[in-house]
C-alpha positions in Angstrom: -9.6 -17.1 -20.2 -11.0 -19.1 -17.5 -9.9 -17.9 -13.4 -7.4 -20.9 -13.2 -5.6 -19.9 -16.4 -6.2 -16.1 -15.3 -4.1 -16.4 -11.8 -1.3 -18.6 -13.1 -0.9 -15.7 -15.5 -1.1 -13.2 -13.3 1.3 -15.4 -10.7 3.7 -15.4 -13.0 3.1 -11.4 -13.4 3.7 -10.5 -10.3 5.4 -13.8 -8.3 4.1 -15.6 -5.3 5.3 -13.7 -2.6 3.4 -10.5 -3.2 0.2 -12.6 -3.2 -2.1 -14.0 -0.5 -4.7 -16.3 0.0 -7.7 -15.2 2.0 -10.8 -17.2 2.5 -14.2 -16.8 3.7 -17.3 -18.9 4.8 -20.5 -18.1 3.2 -23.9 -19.3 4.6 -26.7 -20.0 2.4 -30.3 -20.7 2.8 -32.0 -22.6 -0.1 -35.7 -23.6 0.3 -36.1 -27.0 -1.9 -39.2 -27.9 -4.0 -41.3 -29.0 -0.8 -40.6 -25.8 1.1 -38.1 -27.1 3.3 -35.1 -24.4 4.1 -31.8 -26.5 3.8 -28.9 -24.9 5.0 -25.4 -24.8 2.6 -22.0 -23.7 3.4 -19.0 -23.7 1.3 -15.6 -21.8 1.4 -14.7 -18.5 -0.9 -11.2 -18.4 -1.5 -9.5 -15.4 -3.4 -6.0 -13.9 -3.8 -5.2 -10.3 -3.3 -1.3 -8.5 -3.5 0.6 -8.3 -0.1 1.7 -5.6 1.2 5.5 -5.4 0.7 8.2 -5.8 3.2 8.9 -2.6 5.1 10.7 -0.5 8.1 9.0 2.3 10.0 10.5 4.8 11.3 9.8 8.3 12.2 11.6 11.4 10.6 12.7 12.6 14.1 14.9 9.6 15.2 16.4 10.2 12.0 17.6 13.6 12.9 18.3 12.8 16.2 20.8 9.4 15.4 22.4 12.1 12.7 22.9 14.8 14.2 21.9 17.0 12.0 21.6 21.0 12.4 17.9 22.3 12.2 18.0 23.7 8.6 19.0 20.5 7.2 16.4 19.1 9.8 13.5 21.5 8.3 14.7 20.6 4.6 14.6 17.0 5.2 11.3 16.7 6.8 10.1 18.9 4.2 11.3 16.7 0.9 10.3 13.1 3.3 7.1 14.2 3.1 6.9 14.2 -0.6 8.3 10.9 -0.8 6.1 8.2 -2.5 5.8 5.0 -1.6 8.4 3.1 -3.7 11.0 5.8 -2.2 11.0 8.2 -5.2 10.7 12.2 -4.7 9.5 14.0 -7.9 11.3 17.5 -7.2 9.7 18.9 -10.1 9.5 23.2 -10.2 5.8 23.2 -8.7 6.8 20.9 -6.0 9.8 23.2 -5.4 8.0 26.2 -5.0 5.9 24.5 -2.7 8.8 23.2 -0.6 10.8 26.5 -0.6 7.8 28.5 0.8 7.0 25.7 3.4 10.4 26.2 4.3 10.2 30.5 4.3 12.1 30.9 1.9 11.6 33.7 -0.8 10.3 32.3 -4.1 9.8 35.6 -6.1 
């Protein structure tokens, strides 16, 4: 599979719009047959995956514009930290423990 037919499969893998185009300049020196140092330049172009679209914003404002009480506070910050990047929390019993003592609670 040459790189042309590579990328349009892997655009149509993952779309356009999580791809961009970044290029660079390289500088080459080539000495020729008689010695002489000739000087080439062309342009390196590449596509690498784009950061998705996102919002940031810290755990406090959140618990400030809800009003929440400082247990639910605690508990929150505590599971937001877990959170992975496409906005799923594994809550499995490890991760539980782990949360429950990080929050004082008893786990025996």
């Amino acid at each position: 599979m040459n790189l042309f037919n590579f990328y349009n499969w892997e655009k149509e893998l993952i779309g356009d719009t999580q791809r961009k185009k970044i290029s660079k300049e390289v500088k080459e020196t080539v000495t020729n047959d008689d010695g002489e140092k000739l000087f080439q330049k062309h342009i390196e172009e590449s596509y690498v995956s784009k950061e998705p679209d996102y919002v940031k914003i810290y755990l406090d404002n959140i618990l400030q514009i809800n009003n929440l009480s400082s247990g639910i506070q605690k508990t929150l910050n505590v599971l937001l930290k877990r959170m992975a990047y496409d906005n799923i929390v594994v809550l499995n019993a490890y991760i539980k423990k782990q949360m429950a003592e990080e929050l004082g609670f008893n786990t025996a």
